[in-house]
C-alpha positions in Angstrom: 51.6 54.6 -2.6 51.2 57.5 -0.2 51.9 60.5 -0.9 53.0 63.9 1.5 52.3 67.4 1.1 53.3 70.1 3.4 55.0 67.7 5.8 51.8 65.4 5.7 50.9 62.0 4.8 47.8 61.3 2.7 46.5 57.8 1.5 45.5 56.6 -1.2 42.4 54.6 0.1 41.7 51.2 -0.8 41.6 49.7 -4.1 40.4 46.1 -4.8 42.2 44.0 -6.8 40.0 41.2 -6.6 36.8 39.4 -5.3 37.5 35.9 -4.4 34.2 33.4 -3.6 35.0 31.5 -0.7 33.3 28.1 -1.5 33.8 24.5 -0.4 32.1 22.2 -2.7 32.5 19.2 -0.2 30.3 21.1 2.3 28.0 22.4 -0.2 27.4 18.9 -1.7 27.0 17.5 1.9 24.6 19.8 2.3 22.1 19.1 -0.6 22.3 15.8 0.3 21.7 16.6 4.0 18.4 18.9 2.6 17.0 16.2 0.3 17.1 13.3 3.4 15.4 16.2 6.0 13.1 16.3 3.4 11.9 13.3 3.0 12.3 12.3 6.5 9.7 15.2 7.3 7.4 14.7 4.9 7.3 10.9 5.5 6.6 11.8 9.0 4.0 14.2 8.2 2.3 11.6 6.1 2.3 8.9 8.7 1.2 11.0 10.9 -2.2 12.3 8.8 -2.9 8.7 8.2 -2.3 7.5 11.8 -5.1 9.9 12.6 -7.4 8.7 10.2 -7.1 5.4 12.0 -7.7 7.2 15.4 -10.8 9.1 13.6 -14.4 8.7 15.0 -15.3 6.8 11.7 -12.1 4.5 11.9 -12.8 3.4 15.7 -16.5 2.8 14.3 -15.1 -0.5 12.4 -14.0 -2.5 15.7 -16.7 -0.9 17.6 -19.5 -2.1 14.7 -18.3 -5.5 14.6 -18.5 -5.9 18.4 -21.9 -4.6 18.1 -22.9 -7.4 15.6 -21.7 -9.7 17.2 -23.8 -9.0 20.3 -27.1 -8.7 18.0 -26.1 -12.5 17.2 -25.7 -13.2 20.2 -29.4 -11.6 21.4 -30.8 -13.8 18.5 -29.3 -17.1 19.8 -31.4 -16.6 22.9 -34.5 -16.9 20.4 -33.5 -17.6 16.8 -37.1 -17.0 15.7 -37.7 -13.9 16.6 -38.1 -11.3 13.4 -37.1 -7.9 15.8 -33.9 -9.4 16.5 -33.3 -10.4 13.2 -33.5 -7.2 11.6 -31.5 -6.0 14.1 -28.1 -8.1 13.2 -29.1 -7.3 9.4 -29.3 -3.2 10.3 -25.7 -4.1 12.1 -24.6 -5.7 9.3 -25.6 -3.1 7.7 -23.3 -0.6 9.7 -20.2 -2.4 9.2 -20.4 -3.1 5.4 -21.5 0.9 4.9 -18.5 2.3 7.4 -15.9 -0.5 5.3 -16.9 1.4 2.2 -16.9 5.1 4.2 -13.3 4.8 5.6 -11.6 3.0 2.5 -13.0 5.9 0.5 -11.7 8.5 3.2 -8.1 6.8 2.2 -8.6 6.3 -1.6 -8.9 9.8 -1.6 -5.8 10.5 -0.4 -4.0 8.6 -2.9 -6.0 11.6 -5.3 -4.3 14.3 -3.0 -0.6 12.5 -3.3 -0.9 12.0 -7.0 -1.7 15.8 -7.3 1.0 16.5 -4.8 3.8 14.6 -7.4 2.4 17.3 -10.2 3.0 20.0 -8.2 6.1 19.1 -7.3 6.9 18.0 -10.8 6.2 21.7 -12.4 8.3 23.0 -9.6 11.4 21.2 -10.5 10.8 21.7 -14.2 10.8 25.6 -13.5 14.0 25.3 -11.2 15.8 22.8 -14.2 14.4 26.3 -16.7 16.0 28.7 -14.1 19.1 26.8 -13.7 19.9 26.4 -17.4 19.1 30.3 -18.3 21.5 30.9 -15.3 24.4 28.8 -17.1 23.3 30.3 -20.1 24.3 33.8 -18.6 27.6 32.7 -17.5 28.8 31.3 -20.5 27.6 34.6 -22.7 29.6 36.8 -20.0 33.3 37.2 -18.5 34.0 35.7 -15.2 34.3 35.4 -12.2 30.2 34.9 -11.6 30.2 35.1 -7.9 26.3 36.4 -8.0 25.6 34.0 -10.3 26.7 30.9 -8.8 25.1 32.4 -5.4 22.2 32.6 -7.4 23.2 28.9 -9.1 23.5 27.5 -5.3 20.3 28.8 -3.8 18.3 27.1 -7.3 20.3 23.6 -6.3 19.3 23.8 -2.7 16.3 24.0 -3.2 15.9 21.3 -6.0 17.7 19.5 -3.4 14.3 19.8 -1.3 12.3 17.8 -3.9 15.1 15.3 -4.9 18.5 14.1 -4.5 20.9 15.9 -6.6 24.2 16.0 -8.1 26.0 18.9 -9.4 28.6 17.8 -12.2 31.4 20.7 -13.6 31.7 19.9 -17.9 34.8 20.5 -19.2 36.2 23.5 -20.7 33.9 25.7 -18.4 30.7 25.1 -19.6 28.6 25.3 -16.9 27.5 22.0 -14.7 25.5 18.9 -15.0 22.8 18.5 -12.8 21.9 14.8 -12.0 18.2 13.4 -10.0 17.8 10.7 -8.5 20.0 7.6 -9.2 21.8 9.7 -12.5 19.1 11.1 -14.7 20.3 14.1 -16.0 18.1 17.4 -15.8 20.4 19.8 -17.1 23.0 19.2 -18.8 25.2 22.4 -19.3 22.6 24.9 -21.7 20.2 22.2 -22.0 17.6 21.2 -19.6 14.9 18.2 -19.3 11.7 17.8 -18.0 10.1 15.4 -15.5 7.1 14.5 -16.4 3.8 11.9 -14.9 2.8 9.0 -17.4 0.6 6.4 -17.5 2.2 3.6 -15.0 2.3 -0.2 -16.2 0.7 -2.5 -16.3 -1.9 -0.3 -14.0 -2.1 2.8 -15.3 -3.6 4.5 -12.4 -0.5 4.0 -10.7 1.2 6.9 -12.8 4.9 6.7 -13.4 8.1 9.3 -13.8 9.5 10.0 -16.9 11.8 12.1 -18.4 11.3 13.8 -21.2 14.2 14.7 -23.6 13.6 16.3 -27.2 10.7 14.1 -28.6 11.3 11.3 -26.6 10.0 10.5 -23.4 12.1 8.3 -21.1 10.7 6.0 -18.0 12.4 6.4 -14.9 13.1 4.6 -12.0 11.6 6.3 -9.0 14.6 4.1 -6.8 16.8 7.0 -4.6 14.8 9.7 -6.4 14.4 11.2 -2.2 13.2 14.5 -1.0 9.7 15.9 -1.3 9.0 13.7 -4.4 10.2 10.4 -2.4 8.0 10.9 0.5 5.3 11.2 -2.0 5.9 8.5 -4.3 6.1 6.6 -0.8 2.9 7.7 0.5 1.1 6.9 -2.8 2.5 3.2 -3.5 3.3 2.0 0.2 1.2 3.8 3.0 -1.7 4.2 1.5 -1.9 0.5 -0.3 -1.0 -0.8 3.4 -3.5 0.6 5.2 -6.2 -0.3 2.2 -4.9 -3.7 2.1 -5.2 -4.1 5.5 -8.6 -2.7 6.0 -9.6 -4.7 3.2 -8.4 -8.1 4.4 -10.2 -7.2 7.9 -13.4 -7.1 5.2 -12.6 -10.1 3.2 -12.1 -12.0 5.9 -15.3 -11.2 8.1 -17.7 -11.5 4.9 -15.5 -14.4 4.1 -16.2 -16.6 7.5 -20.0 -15.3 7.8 -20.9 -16.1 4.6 -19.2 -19.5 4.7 -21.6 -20.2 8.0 -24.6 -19.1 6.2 -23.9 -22.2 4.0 -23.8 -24.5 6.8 -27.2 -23.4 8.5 -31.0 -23.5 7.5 -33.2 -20.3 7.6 -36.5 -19.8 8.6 -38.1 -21.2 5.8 -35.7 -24.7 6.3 -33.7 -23.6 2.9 -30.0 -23.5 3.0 -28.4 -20.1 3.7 -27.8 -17.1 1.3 -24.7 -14.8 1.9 -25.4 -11.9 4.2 -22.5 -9.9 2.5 -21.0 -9.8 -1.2 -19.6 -13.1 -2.0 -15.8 -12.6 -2.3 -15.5 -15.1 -4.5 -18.3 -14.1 -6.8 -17.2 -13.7 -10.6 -16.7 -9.8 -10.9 -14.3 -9.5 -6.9 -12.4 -12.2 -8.5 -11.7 -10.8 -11.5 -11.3 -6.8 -9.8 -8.2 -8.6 -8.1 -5.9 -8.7 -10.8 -4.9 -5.7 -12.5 -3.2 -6.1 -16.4 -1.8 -3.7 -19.1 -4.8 -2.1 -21.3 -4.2 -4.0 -24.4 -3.2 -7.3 -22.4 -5.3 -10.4 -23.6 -4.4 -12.3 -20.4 -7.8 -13.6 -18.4 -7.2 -14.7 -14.6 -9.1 -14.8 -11.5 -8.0 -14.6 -7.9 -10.5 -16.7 -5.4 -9.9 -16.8 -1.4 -9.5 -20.2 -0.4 -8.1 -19.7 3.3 -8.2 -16.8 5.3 -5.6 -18.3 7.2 -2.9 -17.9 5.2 -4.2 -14.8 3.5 -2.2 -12.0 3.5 -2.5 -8.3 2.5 -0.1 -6.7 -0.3 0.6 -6.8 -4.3 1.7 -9.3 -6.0 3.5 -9.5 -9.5 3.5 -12.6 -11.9 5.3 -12.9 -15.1 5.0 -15.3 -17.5 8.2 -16.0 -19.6 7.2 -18.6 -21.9 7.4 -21.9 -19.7 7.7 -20.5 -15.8 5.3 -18.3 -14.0 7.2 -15.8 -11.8 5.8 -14.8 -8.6 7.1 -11.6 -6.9 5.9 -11.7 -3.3 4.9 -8.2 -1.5 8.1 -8.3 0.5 10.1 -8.7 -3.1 11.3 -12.8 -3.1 10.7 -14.1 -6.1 10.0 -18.1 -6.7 8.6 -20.0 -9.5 5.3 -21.0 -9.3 3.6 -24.5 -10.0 0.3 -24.5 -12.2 -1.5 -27.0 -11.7 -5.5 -27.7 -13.8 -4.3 -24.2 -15.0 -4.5 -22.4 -11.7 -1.9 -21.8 -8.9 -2.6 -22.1 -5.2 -0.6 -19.5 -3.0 -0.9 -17.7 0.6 -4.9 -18.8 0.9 -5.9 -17.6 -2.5 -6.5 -19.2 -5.9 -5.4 -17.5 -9.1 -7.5 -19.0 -12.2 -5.7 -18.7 -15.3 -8.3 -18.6 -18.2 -6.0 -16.9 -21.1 -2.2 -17.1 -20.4 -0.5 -13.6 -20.3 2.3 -13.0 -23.3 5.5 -13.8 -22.9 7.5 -11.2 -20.7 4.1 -9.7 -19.5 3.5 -8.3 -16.0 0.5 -9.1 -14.3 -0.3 -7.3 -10.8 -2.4 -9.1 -8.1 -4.1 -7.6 -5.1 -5.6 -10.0 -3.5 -7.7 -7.4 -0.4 -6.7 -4.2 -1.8 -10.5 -3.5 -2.7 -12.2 -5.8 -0.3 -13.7 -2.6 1.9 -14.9 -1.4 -1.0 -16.8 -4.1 -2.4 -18.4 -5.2 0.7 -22.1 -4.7 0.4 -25.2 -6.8 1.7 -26.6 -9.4 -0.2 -29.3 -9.6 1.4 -32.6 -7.8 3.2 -34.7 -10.5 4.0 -34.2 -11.0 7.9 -36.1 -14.6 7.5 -32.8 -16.1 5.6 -30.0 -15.6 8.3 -29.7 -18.9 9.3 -29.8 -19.6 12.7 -30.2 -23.4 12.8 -27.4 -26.3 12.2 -27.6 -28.7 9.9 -25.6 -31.8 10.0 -23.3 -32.3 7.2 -20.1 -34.9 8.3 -17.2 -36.0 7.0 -16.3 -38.3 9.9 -16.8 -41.1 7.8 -14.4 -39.5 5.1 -10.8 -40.5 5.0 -9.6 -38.4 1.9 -9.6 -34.7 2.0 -12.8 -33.8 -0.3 -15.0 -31.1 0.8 -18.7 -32.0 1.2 -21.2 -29.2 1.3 -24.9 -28.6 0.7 -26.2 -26.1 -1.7 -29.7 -26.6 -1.2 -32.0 -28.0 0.8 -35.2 -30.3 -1.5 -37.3 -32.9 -0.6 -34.9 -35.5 0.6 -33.7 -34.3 4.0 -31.8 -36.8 5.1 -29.0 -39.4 3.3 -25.5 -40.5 2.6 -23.4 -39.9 -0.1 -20.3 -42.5 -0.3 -17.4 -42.9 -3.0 -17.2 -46.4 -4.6 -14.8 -48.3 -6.8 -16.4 -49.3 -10.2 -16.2 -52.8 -10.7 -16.5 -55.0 -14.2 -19.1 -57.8 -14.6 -16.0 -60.4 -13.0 -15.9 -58.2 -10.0 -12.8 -56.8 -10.8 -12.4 -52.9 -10.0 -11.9 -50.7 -13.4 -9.7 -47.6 -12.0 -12.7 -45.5 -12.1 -15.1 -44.3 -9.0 -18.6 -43.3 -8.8 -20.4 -41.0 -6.2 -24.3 -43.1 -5.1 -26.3 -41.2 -3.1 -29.3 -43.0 -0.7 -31.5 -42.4 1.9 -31.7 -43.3 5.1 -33.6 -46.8 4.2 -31.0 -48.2 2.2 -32.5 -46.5 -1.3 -30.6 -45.3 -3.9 -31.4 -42.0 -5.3 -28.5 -40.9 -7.3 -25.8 -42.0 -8.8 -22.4 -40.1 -10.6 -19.2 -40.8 -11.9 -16.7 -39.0 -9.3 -14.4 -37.8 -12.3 -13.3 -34.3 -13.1 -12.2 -32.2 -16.1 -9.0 -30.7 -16.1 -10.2 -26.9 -14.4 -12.8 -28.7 -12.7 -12.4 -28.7 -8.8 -15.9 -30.1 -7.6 -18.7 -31.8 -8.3 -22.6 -31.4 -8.2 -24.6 -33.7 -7.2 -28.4 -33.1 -7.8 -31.0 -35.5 -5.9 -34.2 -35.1 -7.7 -37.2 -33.7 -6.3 -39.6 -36.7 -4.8 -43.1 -35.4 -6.2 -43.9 -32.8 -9.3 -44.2 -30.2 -6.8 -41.1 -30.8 -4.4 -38.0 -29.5 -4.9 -34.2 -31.0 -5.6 -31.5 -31.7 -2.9 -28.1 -30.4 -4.5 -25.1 -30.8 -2.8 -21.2 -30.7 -4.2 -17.8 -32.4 -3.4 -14.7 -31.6 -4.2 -11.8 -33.4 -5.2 -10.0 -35.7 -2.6 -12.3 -38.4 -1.8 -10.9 -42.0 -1.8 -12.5 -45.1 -2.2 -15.5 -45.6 0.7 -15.6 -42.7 1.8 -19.0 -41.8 3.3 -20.8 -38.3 3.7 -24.2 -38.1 5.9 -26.6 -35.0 5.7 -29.6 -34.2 8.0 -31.9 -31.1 7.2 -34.4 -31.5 8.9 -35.8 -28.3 10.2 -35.8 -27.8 13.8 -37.5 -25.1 15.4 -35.4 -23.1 18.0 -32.6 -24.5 16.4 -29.4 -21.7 17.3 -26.2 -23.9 16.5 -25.2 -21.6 13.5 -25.8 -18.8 15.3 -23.2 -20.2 17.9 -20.8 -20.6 15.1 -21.1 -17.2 14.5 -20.4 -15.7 18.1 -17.3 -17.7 18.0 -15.8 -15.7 15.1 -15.3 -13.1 17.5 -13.0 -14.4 19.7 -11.9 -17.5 17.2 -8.1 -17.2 15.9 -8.7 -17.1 12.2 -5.9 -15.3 10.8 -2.8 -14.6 10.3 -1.9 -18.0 10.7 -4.5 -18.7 12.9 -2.6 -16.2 15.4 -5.3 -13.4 15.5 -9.1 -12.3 15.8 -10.8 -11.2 12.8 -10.6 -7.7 14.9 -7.0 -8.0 15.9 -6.5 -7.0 12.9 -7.6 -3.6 12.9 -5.9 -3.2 16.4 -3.0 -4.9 14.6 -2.6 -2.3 11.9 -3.2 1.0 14.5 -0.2 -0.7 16.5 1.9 -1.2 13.4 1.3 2.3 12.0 2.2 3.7 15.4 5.4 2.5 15.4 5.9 3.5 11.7 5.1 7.0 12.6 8.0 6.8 15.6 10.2 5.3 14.2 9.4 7.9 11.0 9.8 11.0 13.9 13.2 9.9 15.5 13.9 9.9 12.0 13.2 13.4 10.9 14.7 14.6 14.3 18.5 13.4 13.2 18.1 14.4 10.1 17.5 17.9 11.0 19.9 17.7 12.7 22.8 17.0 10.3 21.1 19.1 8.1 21.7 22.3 10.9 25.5 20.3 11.2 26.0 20.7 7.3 24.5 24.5 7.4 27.0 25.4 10.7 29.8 23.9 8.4 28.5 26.0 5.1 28.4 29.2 7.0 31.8 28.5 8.8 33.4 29.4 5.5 31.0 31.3 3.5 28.7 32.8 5.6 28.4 36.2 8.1 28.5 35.1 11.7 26.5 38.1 13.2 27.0 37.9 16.6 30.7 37.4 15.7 31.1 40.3 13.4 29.5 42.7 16.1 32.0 41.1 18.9 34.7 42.6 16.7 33.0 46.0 15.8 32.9 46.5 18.9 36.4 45.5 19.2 37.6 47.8 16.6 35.4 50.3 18.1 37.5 50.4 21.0 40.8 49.9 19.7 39.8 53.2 17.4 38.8 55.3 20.6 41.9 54.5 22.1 43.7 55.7 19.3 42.1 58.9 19.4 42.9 59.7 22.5 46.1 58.9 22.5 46.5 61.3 19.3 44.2 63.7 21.6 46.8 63.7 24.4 49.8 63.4 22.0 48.1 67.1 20.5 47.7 68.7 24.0 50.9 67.7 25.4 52.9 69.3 21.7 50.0 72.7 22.0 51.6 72.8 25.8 54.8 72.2 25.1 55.0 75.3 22.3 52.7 77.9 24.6 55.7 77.6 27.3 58.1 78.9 24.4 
């Protein structure tokens, strides 16, 4: 109360009662939420955009630019297929291209090293902010309330967890301080007790580390679904970007080595011998088996081989065995059954061999390109085996759907090979059919029964060699052939020959892919386009979510925070209004001073 002394007032001052926190927990929860989507949005942008320039890199643009330039070596051979300069040359291009496919996919691979290192950064961070939180609760519970510093100091911790992932901030009963949720509900502190995130081994490919939670002595896989922020765009980077662009590259590889080696097969070299592949075989033994990726103490044996580049397509698969059904879960996430048939399973231009069944429940991952950059080498160095020349194998005669091709070239260059109904001694047929081979005068050089065993998808046919020193014709067929059907084969070396070599030009512009929709080299162009529009999409994006994240802050700081510009509008308000106080006081003084001098 004031008090008066000598006919004046005096004050007492000001005495606070009480500090209240003005805090709207709506706003605030808005705005973590708004933080962790800015966040990712950014970051996700941020890593498009770093891998959208590694496409437009000098080494990137050297993929289309080296195939063009094989392509044109071919094309200088055709014009004389015997020439040994010009050979080398298409080998030294080949050369390039399989050199800059391994170059570029280890440029990206080693990203994937940089975003896994990334995750344990961010990882310790938000174990240190769960540490921080939890001594902070600890503090308010061991001291009387209110905590206004404390939960200013408890806020500014959430926010900026709220950068790494999506949180929610949970009061416990009886005033013990809050839970703090991750992700889709996996607690991180729980009151005075925190966990900690932690990077394990992933499943079935360990390489592809998971997150786990660790509470007490037990460590807890979680799902990295909604987990958002910093940590999101990460996880994103590591297990979608980066696998894209590597599957994509790698099916661009698969598929050229693919088609070239194929036409290798059908030509003779130099020397009149049947083709050798210019590139790794990508169906060879050790790529088939690098395709499928399984648990370390899984028992399960299979084998993906590229049937039809046609229908191949880029991406993981998953299969699952449970006990009778194999489960295929296809890279955009349907899931089917799957038939096996002679214990393999045909699906999107590839062939998965099944040699040792996986357990029961097991998870088996399949990558069908994921590596083929990397495995791309030549096979070869010997310019004298690129086979320039033709040779005529037909089907024309061939009314089933059996493949007929020759493996190597012998002494017999010419003949037929036709399918036949065996017949008993009444002239009856038997159900069975053999494969005769004979030359072109009628004789018959070989015969075979055209039966298979259960994994067995073709034959081979060998037609022996014609003098101790000559050499066999070997040729296979697959399965298909009906009753008389015929296959003729002509090998006989022709110099000058450049039909294969034509073959081979037409690659370049031949719609092979994607459903035979696209160039071998659309693709690349294909994936620069597609990542192009990832990355804009990925920047209109960040740009709204920056700006509900400055919304959310304007909202925050409308009841909480210091509006500076608005809190010097009113000093200088009261500035005024004081000043005009004192003068009127000043004027009230001179007219009382005036008033007693005329006394």
């Amino acid at each position: 109360m004031p008090r008066q002394y000598g006919g004046e007032t005096y004050g007492m001052g000001v005495h606070v009662e009480n500090v209240r926190r003005s805090w709207d927990q709506f706003a605030v929860k808005e705005l973590n939420l708004a933080t962790t989507d800015h966040s990712f949005k950014r970051d996700d942008e941020e890593n498009l955009d770093m891998l959208s320039k590694l496409l437009s890199s000098v080494a990137s643009k050297k993929i289309p630019e080296n195939l063009n330039e094989w392509f044109d070596s071919v094309k200088t051979l055709a014009d004389s297929p015997n020439d040994v300069g010009a050979r080398k040359v298409v080998l030294e291009k080949a050369g390039l291209i399989s050199q800059n496919m391994n170059d570029f996919h280890e440029t990206v691979r080693r990203q994937f090293d940089v975003t896994n290192k990334g995750l344990d950064v961010g990882i310790e961070r938000i174990n240190q902010l769960a540490v921080e939180i939890r001594d902070l609760q600890r503090l308010m519970m061991r001291t009387p309330g209110p905590h206004n510093d404390l939960m200013d100091q408890h806020e500014k911790l959430v926010a900026e967890l709220s950068q790494y992932t999506k949180v929610t901030v949970t009061p416990r009963k009886n005033a013990e301080g809050f839970n703090v949720h991750i992700g889709n509900g996996h607690t991180l502190v729980s009151g005075t007790e925190a966990s900690q995130l932690k990077m394990i081994d992933g499943y079935p490919d360990i390489h592809q580390r998971r997150l786990a939670m660790v509470e007490g002595k037990g460590i807890k896989p979680i799902t990295a679904r909604d987990i958002g922020g910093k940590i999101g765009a990460l996880m994103d980077m590591r297990d979608k970007h980066i696998p894209g662009l590597l599957d994509e590259i790698g099916r661009l590889a698969t598929s050229f080595s693919f088609e070239v080696n194929k036409l290798q097969h059908q030509g003779l070299d130099l020397r009149g011998d049947i083709g050798s592949d210019i590139f790794t075989d990508v169906n060879s033994e050790v790529v088939a088996r690098s395709r499928v990726v399984t648990s370390s103490n899984s028992e399960a044996d299979l084998a993906v081989y590229i049937q039809d580049i046609s229908q191949l397509k880029g991406g993981e698969y998953s299969l699952t065995y449970n006990g009778d059904d194999y489960i295929m879960t296809m890279p955009n996430g349907e899931q089917s059954k799957v038939a096996v048939e002679r214990g393999h399973i045909d699906i999107d231009g590839m062939r998965i061999q099944i040699n040792n069944e996986p357990k029961t429940g097991e998870r088996v991952i399949i990558r069908p390109t994921r590596n083929g950059a990397a495995t791309m080498r030549m096979a070869i160095d010997d310019a004298s085996k690129i086979a320039a020349q033709s040779y005529e194998a037909s089907t024309a005669f061939a009314q089933g759907s059996a493949k007929f091709n020759i493996d190597q070239a012998g002494d017999v260059k010419e003949f037929e090979a036709y399918v036949v109904q065996v017949k008993d001694s009444d002239g009856n047929p038997t159900g069975e059919m053999q494969v005769r081979v004979q030359d072109k005068t009628g004789k018959v050089l070989a015969t075979q029964p055209y039966t298979f065993e259960d994994n067995q998808e073709e034959l081979t046919l060998t037609i022996p060699k014609q003098n101790s020193d000559g050499k066999e014709t070997i040729f296979s067929l697959s399965r298909g052939a009906i009753a008389d059907d015929k296959f003729t084969a002509n090998l006989v070396p022709s110099d000058g020959d450049n039909g294969n070599l034509r073959k081979m030009i037409n690659v370049q512009s031949d719609k092979n892919v994607d459903g035979k929709k696209s160039t071998i080299i659309d693709l690349y162009h294909n994936l620069n386009t597609d990542f192009g529009l990832k990355l804009s999409t990925a920047s209109r994006l960040s740009d709204v979510a920056r700006l509900e994240k400055e919304s959310a802050e304007s909202r925050i700081a409308s009841v909480s925070g210091v509006n500076l510009d608005e809190e010097a509008a009113n000093m200088m308000k009261f500035q005024q209004a004081y000043m005009a106080s004192s003068r009127i006081i000043q004027a009230a003084n001179d007219t009382f001073n005036t008033i007693l001098a005329l006394k």
